[in-house]
C-alpha positions in Angstrom: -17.5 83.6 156.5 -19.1 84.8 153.0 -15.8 85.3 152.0 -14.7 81.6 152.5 -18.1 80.4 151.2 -17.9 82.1 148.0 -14.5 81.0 147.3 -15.0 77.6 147.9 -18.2 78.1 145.3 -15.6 80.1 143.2 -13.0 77.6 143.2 -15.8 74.4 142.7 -16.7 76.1 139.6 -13.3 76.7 138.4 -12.8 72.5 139.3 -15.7 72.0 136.8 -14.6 73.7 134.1 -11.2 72.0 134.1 -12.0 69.0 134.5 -14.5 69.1 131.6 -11.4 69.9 129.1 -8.7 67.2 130.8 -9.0 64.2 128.8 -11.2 61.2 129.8 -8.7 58.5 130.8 -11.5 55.8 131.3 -11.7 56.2 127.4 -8.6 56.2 126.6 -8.2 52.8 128.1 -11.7 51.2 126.8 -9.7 52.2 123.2 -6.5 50.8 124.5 -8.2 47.5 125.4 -10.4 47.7 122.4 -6.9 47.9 120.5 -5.5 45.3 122.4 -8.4 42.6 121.7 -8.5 43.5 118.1 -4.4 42.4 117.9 -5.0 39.0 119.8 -7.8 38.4 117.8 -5.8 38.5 114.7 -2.5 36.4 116.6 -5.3 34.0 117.5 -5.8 33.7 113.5 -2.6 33.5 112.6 -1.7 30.9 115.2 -4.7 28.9 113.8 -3.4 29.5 110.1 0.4 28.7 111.2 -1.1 25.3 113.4 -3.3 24.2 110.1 -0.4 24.2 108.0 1.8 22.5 110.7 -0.9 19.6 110.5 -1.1 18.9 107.1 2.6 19.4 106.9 2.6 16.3 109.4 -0.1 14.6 107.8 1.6 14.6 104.4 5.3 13.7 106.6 3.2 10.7 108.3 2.2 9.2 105.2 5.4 9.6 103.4 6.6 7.9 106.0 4.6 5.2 106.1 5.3 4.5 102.7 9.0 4.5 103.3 8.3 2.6 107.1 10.1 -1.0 105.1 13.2 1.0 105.0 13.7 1.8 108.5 14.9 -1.0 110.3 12.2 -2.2 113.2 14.0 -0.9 116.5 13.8 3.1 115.0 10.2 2.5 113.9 8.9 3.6 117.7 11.2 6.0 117.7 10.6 9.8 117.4 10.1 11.3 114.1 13.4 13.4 114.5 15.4 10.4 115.0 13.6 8.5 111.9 14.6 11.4 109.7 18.1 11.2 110.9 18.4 7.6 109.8 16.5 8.0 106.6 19.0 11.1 105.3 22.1 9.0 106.6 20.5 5.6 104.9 20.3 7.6 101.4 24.0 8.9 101.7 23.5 12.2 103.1 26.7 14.0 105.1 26.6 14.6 108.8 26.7 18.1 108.0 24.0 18.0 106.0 21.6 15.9 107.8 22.7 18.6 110.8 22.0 21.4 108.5 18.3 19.8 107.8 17.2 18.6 111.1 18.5 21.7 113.0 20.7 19.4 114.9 24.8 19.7 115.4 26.6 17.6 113.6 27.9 16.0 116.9 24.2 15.5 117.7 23.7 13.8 114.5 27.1 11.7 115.1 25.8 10.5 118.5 22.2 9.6 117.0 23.3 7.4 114.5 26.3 5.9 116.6 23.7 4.8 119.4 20.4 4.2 116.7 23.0 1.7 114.0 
């Protein structure tokens, strides 16, 4: 019985010591997280940057095109921006290719756009 009781003392101790030399995982993820928050923190900026830009981008777009509005003939006028653009680059002789290359679009988009918006 004293043998059992002294190793299970022996063998407690032995636990303790161990365990005070593993590493302390809970800290590990508090720096994790702590990592973690720190990187969305600075996507959040970005994002913010990126959207600011965007906005004046569109301010600047929106006024431009309000100034060149008496050009687009008054069924495109309610339509989307992307569509406006397309009309606009066709209007001042610009290629299908081209006015796909600018707008993103394929050229058989841009075909289809104008035949259906003309």
């Amino acid at each position: 019985m004293i043998y059992i009781f002294v190793s299970v003392v022996v063998i407690a101790l032995i636990l303790l010591i161990v365990s005070s030399f593993m590493d302390d995982r809970i800290e590990q993820l508090e720096e994790q997280f702590e990592q973690f928050s720190i990187s969305t923190m600075q996507d959040t900026y970005q994002m913010k940057k990126k959207i600011k830009i965007l906005e004046e981008e569109l301010l600047t777009e929106n006024i431009i095109q309000t100034e060149n509005n008496n050009n687009i003939p008054p069924a495109l006028r309610d339509k989307p921006l992307l569509l406006q653009k397309v009309y606009h680059l066709h209007q001042h002789g610009y290629s299908h290719e081209d006015i796909a290359k600018q707008t993103n679009l394929e050229r058989h988009d841009v075909q289809t756009i104008l035949k259906h918006n003309m």
